[in-house]
C-alpha positions as CSV (number, residue, x, y, z in Angstrom):
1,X,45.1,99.7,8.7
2,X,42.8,102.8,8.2
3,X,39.2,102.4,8.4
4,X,38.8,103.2,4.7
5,X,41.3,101.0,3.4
6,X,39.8,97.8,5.2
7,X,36.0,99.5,3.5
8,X,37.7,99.5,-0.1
9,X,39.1,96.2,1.2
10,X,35.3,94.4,1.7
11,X,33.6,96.4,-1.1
12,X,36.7,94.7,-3.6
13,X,36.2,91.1,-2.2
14,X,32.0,91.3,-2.0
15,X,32.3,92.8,-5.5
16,X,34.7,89.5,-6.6
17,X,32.1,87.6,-4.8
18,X,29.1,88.9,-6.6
19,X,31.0,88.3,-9.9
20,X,31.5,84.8,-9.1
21,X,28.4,84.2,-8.5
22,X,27.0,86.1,-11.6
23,X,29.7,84.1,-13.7
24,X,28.5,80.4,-12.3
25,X,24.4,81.4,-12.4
26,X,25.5,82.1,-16.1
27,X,26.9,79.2,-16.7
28,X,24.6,77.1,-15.2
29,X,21.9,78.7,-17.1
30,X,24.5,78.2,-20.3
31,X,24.3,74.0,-19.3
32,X,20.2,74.3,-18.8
33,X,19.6,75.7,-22.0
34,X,21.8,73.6,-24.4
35,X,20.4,70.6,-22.2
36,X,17.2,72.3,-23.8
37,X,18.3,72.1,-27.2
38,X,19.5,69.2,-27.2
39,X,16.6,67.7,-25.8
40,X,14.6,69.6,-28.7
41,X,16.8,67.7,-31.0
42,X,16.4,64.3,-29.9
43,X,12.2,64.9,-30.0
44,X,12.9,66.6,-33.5
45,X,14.4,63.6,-34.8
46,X,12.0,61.1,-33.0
47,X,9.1,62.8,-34.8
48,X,10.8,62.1,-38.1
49,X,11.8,58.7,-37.4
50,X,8.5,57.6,-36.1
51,X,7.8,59.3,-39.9
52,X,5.9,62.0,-38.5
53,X,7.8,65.1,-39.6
54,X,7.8,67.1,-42.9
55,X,5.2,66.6,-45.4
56,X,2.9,64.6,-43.0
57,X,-1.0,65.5,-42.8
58,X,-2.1,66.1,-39.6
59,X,-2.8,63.3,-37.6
60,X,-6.1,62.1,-36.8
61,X,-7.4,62.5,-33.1
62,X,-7.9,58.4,-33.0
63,X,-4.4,57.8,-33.9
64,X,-3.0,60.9,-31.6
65,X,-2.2,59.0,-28.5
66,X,-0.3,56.1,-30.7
67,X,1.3,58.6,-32.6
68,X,2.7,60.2,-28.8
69,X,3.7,56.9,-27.7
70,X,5.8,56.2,-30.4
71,X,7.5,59.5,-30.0
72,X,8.2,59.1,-26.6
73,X,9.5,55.6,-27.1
74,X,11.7,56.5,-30.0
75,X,13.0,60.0,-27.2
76,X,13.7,58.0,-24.5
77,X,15.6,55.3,-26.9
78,X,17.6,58.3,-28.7
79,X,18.3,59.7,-24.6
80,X,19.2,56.2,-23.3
81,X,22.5,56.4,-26.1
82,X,23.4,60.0,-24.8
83,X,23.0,59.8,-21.1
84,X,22.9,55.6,-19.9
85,X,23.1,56.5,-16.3
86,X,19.9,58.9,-16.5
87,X,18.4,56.1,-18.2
88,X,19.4,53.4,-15.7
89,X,17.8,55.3,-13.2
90,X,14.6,55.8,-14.8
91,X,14.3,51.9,-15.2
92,X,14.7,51.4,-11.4
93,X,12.0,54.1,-11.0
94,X,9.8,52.2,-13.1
95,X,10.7,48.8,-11.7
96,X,10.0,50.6,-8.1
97,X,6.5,51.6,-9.3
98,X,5.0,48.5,-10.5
């Protein structure tokens, strides 16, 4: 085998290489960002259950942190249903902490 044929030979497979990892970076940045959206979703929605979306006035800085709980309780309700093992894991962190 000629020198330049085993060169064309590792340029071909670290090219192939390089294009596999392109293609996977992509797609894990693909599965980050509609983990993103989704997540956007599930807060959209919590905000308009809790009855804070749309027409609402603006909340009043008293009533702010309430407000955020309620949010975050109604999230992390709406998450438990889509991913129970991510939630089961959160409870043991909790249970760890106290």
């Amino acid at each position: 085998m000629s020198d330049e044929h085993e060169h064309d030979e590792h340029e071909h497979d670290h090219a192939e290489e390089s294009l596999e990892q392109a293609l996977e970076l992509d797609t894990q940045s693909q599965i980050f960002l509609e983990m993103r959206r989704q997540n956007l979703d599930l807060l959209k929605l919590s905000i308009e259950v809790a009855g804070l979306g749309g027409q609402h006035p603006p909340i009043k800085s008293g009533d702010l942190k309430n407000a955020v709980k309620n949010i975050w309780d109604l999230y992390s309700e709406f998450y438990s249903w889509i991913d129970p093992e991510e939630s089961e894991g959160d409870e043991e962190d909790e249970d760890f902490e106290e």
